[in-house]
C-alpha positions as CSV (number, residue, x, y, z in Angstrom):
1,X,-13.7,7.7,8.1
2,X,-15.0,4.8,9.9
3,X,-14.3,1.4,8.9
4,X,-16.6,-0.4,11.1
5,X,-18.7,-1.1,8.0
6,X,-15.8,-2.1,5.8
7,X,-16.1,-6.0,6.0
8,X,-12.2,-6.7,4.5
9,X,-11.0,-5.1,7.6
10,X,-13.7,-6.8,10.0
11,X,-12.8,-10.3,8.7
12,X,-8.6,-9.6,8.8
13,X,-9.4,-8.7,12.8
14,X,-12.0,-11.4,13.2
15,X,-11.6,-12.5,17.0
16,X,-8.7,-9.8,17.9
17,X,-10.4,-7.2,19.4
18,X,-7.7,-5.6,21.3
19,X,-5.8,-5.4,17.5
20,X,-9.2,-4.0,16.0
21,X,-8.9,-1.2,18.6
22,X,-5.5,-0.6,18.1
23,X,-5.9,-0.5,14.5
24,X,-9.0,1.9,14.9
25,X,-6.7,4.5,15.9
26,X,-4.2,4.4,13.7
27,X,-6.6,4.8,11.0
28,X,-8.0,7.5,13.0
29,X,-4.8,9.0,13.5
30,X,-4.0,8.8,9.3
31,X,-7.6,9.8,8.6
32,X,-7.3,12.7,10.6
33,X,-4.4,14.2,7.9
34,X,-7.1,13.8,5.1
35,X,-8.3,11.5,2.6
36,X,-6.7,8.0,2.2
37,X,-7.3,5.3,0.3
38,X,-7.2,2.0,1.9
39,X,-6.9,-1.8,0.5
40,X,-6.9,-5.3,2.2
41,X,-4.9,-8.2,1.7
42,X,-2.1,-9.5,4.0
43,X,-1.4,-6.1,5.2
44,X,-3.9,-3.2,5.3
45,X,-2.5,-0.5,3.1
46,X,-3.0,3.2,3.4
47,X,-2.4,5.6,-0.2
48,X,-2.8,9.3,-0.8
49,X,-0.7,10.0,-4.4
50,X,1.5,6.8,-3.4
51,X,1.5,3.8,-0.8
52,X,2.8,5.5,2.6
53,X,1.5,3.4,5.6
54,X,1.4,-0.6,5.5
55,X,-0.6,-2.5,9.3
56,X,-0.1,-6.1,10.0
57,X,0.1,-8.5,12.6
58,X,2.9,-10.3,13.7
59,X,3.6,-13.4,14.9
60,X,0.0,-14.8,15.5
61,X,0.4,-18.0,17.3
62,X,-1.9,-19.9,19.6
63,X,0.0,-18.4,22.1
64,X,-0.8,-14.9,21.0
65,X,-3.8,-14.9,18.9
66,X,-4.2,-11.6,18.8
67,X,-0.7,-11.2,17.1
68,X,1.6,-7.9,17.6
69,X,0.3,-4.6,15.6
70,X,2.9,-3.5,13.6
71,X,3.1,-0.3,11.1
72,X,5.4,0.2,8.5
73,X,5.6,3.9,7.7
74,X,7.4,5.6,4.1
75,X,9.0,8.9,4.9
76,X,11.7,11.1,3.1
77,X,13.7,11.5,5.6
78,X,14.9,9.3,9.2
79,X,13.2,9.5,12.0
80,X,15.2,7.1,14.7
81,X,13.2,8.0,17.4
82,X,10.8,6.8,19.9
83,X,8.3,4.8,19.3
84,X,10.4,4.0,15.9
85,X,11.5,0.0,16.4
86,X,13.8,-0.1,13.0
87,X,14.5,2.0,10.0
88,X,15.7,1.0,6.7
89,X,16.7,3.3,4.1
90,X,15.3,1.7,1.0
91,X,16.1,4.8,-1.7
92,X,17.5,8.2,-2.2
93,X,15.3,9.7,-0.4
94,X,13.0,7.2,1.3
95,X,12.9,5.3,4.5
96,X,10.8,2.6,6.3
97,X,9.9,3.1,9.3
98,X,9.0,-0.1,11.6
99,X,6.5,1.0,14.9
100,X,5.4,-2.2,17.0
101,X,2.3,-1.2,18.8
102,X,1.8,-3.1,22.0
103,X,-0.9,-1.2,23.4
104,X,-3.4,1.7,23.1
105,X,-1.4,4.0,25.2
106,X,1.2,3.4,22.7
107,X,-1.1,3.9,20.0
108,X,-2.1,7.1,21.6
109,X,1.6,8.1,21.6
110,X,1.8,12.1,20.2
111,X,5.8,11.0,18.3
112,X,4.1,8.4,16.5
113,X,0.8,10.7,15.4
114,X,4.4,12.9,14.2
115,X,5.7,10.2,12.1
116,X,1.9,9.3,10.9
117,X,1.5,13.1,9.7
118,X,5.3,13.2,8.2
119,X,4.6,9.6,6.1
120,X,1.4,11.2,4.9
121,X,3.0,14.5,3.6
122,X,4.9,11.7,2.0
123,X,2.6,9.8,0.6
124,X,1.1,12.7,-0.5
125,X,3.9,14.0,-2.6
């Protein structure tokens, strides 16, 4: 799954290339659990039978113009660990999880490739 040629996500990291990279594995990291569908607007949404991963960037200011990767990840269960920044329980049986992605070390990080595999079997359900 490459989105190099997908021109919604080209222009919403237009002049943020350390956030396109960081983006580029988290998409390879979701991709890799199977098909996905993907839509662009203020956030970049990832589906399977329902919505289960939401990217955006924070707080982009002229200080930071690259703004602060953020992912937003639906699971069935809490997961209140590291690299997790926040989770709300929003039903029954589903909870947001909140990552803030600094870096691509922290992209790279094997707990959240966990949580990205555990929100898919979610979002695949």
């Amino acid at each position: 799954m490459s989105d190099s040629v997908d021109p919604a996500v080209e222009a919403y990291f237009s002049g943020k290339p350390h956030s396109r990279e960081i983006f580029a594995v988290l998409r390879e990291l979701i991709a890799s659990n199977g098909p996905v569908e993907v839509s662009v607007a203020s956030q970049i949404v990832f589906a399977v039978a329902r919505k289960f991963a939401w990217v955006w960037l924070y707080n982009v200011t002229g200080k930071n113009p690259e703004g602060t990767v953020q992912i937003m990840l639906a699971l069935d269960r809490e997961m209140a660990h590291a690299p997790v920044y926040r989770v709300t329980q929003v039903g029954r049986a589903r909870w947001n999880h909140l990552v803030v992605v600094h870096s691509l070390d922290e992209a790279h990080d094997p707990r959240l490739a966990e949580l990205i595999a555990a929100a898919y079997r979610f979002g695949a359900k």
